[in-house]
N, C-alpha and C positions, 0 to 999 in steps of 0.2 A: 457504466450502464449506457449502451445506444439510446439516442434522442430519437423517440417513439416518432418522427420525420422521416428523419434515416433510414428506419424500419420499414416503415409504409413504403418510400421509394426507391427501396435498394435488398427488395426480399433475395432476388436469387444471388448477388453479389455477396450477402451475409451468410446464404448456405454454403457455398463454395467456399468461401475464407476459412469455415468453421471445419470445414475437411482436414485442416492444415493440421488444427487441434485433435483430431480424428473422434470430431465429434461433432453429434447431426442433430440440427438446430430447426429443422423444417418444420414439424408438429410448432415447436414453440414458436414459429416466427409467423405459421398461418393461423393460429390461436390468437395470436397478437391482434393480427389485420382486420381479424373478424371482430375481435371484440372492440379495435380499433372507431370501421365500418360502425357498426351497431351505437357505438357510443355519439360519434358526429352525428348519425341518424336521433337521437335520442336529444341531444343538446339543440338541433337546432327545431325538433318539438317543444321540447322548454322554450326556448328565446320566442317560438310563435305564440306561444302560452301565455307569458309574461308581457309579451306587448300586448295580448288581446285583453288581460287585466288591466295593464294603465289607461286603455281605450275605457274602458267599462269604470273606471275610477273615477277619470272627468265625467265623463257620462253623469256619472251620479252625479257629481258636483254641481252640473247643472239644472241637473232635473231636480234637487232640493231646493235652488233657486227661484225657480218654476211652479214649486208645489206641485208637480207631480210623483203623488207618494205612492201610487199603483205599479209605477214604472220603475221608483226607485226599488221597490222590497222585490220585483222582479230579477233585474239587475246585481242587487244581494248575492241573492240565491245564486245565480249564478257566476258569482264573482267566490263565492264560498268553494263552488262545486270547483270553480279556476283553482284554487288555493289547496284542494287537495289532491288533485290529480298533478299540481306543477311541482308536491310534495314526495309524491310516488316517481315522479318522474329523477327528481334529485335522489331522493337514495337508489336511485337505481344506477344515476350515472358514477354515484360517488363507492356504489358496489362493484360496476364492470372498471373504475379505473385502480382499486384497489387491486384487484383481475392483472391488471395490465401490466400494473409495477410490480406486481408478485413475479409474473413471467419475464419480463424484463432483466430482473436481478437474477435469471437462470440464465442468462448468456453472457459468456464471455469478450471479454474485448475483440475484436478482430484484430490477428495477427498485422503484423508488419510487411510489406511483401518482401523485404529483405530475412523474414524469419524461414529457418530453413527447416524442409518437413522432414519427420520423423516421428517417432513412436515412445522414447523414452530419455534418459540422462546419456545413455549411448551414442544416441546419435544429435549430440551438443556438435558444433562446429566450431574448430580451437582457428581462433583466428591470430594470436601472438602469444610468444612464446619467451621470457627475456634470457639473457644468455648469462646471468650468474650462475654460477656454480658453487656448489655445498662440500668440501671434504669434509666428511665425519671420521671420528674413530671407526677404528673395526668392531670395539665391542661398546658400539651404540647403545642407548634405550632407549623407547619414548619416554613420552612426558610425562606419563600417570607416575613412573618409577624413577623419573629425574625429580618431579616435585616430593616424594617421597626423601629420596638422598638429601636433597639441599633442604628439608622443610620449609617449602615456600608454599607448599596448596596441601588441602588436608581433607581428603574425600570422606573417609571416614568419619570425621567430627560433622561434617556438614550432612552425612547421611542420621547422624546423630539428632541432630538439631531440625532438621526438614526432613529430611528423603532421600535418595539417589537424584543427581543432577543439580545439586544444590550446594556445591565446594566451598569450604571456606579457604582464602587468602592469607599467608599470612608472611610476615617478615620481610624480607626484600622480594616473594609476590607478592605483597600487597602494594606494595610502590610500585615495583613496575604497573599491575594493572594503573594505580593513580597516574603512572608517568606517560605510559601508553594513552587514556582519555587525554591528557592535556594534550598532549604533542598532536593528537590526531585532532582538537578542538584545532589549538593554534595553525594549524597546516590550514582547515577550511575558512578559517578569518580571515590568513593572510591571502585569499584567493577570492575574497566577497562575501563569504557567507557570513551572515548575522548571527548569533548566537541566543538561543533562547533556553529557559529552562521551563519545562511543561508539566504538567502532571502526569502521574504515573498509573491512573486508575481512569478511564473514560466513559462516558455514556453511552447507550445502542446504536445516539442519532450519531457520532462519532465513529464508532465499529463500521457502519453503515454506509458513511463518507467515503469512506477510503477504500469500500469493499472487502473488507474483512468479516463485516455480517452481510446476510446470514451462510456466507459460504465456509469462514475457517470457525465458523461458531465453537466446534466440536475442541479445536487446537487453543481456544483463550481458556482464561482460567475469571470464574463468573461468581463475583460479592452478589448471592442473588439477594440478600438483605436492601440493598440499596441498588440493585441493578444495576451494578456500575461494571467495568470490566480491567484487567489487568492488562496492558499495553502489550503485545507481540513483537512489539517494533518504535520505535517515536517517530516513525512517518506518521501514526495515524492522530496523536496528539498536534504536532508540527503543519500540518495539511489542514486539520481542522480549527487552525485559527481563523481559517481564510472561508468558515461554510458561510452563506448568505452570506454572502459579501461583493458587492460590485465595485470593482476597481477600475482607474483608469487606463488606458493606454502606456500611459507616462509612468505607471506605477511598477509598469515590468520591465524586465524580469524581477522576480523576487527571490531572493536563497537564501537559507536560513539552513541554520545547523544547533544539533543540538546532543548532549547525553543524557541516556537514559540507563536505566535496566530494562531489560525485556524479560519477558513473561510467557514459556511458550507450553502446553501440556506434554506435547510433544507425545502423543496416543502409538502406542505399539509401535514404539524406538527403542530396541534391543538388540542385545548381540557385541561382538568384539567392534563393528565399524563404530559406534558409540561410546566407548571406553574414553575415561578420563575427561579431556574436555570438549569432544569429538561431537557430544552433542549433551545440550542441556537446557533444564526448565528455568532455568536462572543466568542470566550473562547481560555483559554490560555489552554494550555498541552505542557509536556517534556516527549520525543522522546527517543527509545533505539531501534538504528536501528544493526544487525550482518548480518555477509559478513561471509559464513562458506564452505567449503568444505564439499563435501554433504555426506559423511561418518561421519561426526561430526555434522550434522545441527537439527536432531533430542534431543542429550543429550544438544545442545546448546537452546535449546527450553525449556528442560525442568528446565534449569539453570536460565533462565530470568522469568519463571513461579516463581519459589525459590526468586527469587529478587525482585519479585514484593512483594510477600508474605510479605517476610523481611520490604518492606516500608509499607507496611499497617499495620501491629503487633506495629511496632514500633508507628504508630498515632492512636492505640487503638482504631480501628474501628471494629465492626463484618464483616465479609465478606466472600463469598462462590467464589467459583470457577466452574464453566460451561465447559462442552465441548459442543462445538456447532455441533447442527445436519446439515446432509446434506442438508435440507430444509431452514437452517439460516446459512450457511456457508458463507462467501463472496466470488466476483465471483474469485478474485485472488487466495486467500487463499487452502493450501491442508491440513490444520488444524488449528483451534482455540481456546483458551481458554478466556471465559470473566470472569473477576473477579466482583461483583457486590458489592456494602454495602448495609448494610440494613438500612433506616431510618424508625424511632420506631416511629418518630412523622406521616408520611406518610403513615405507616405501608405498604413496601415497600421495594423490594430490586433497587437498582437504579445503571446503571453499569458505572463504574469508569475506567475500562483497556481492552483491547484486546491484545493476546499476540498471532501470529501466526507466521507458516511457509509457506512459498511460493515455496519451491525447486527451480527449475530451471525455474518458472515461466513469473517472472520480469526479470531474467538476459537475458531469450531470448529477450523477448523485448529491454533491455536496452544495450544488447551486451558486458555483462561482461562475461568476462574469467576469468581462473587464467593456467598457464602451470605447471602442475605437475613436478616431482622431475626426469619422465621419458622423459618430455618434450612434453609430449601430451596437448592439450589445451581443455579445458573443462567447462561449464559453472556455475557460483559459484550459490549455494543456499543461498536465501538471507531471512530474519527473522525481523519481527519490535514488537513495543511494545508499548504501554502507560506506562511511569513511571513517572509522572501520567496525567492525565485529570483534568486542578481543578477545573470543577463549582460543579459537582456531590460531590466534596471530601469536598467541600467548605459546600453545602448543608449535606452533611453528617456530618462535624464539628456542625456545628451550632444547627441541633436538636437533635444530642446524645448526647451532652456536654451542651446541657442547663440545666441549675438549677436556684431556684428560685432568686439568687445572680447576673446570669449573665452565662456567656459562656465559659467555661474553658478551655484555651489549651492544649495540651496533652504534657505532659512533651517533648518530643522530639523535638517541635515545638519552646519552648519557648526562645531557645537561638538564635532565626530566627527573632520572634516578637518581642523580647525585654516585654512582657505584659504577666501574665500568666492568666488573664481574659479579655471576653469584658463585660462592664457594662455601 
């Protein structure tokens, strides 16, 4: 969310940015100004209001002293008549600023000026490309009909039990998915990140935080009994430990990592590009959320791009790197990188990570600080990341590493699985 500051001093710079998005922010941003306008107009009638009561408080004070009770029941009156127009005045200010942050939470982050324009996933900008290569068999298959052969994932049971997008694991899948979370934990410890374990159901004022309410409202899945929500991601659990919360200088950067299951509805996702585990309501991913001062939040960006890097080299995967255009940017997001693999059985790049930055985004919303070393109090820039996502990595194992033997681990994995094939 923009700092209603920002706003006021940077209207036409915010409509131009919002082009990138190719989306036009102008109505909302002079709806703001005015209501902005009207509101300081409004408050600082209150503040004259208010001091003409404490004026009129003592007053009485001393004219009880005085025995003047002609002047005091005067004075009353109108200290009464004070108290309800300074009353009108307050729900009015506390109406137009509800107004404000309604409108507020309709615009997007401004892009990055490194974010490149365009219109859709098409025009992503593949900025690396790593140079492994895949032989497969000639008579390949993907994964829906590998995990079938080997019974290690069981669509069918799992459509049994839930729905479509909701697989059960089983047998040497189910280890590997356990061996895949740990190694992916282990890789973000060993590089700083702290490990937490969160909850898996959150509140609105959480949804909220992180900006997932009210914009993916539609994509969570909602306990309206208790109002709580099912997690999309544990950035948003992970992020909101930190809401109302002022830190010091000293206290960043912060990294933390964590596993969850995610929870997505995933609304009008059909068709063969969705098949097997291509896209689902249910899947596990480990979280690399950083808390940075925002003179450092950019090289901290491109430190967890590196990090991801490092875990996919290391599971022998091909994989490229995206900059996302302003037309596929998210709406939080003021830069992103997606990392994608390629499955050769699919013939296919299929995306595995998102790594972006949000600046001052989520903190306004979520009301982190941190007071500088000058003691100024200022809002942190916050960063998350997929390290990793597993159904995609899952389906990426399976049909680059199949051979006519069986399923091969990649040496990295093996001391997670305990098995250095599936057959």
């Amino acid at each position: 969310m923009l700092a209603i500051q920002f706003i006021r001093n940077n209207r036409d710079l915010i409509i131009e940015a919002q082009k990138k998005r190719n989306f036009n922010v102008e109505k909302i941003i002079d709806n703001i100004i005015k209501l902005d306008t009207l509101k300081r107009v409004k408050q600082t009638e209150l503040e004259n209001k208010l001091a003409k009561a404490n004026i009129i408080a003592k007053e009485i004070g001393a004219l009880y002293k005085a025995g003047d009770e002609k002047k005091v029941s005067y004075l009353k009156k109108e200290s009464s008549a004070l108290k309800t127009s300074t009353k009108i005045i307050q729900d009015k200010l506390t109406k137009i600023g509800n107004e404000i942050l309604e409108l507020r939470t309709k615009i997007p982050n401004i892009p990055n000026e490194n974010v490149p324009h365009g219109e859709s996933e098409k025009d992503n900008e593949e900025i690396f490309k790593s140079d492994i290569f895949i032989n497969i068999p000639k008579n390949a298959i993907p994964h829906w009909e590998l995990a079938k052969k080997y019974d290690i994932i069981d669509f069918d049971l799992g459509s049994k039990i839930s729905g479509s997008g909701f697989p059960v694991y089983k047998n040497k899948g189910a280890r590997l998915q356990r061996a895949l979370i740990n190694f992916f934990l282990d890789q973000n410890i060993y590089a700083g990140y702290n490990e937490y374990q969160v909850p898996h159901l959150v509140n609105s004022e959480s949804g909220f935080g992180t900006g997932n309410l009210p914009d993916k409202e539609g994509q969570m899945y909602h306990v309206r009994e208790d109002d709580l929500y099912l997690i999309p991601t544990a950035e948003v659990p992970l992020t909101n430990i930190y809401r109302n919360v002022l830190l010091k200088e000293s206290d960043l950067p912060i990294c933390v990592t964590g596993y969850t299951p995610c929870f997505r509805r995933e609304a009008g996702s059909y068709g063969a590009q969705v098949r097997g585990l291509n896209r689902l309501h249910q899947f596990d991913k480990v979280e690399i959320v950083r808390l940075e001062t925002p003179g450092k939040a950019i090289n901290a960006l491109e430190g967890m791009v590196e990090h991801v890097k490092k875990i996919l080299s290391a599971l022998e995967l091909p994989y490229r790197i995206l900059k996302l255009c302003g037309g596929d940017l998210g709406f939080t997001s003021s830069l992103t990188y997606d990392f994608e693999i390629f499955s050769a059985a699919q013939e296919r790049w299929l995306e595995i990570s998102s790594v972006s930055i949000f600046n001052d985004f989520q903190s306004q919303r979520l009301n982190l600080k941190y007071k500088t070393k000058q003691g100024v109090k200022q809002h942190v820039y916050t960063l998350n990341g997929s390290a990793l996502a597993l159904p995609r990595v899952v389906a990426g194992l399976l049909e680059n590493f199949q051979t006519n033997e069986g399923i091969i681990i990649p040496k990295a994995l093996i001391p997670y699985t305990g098995f250095d094939i599936i057959s």
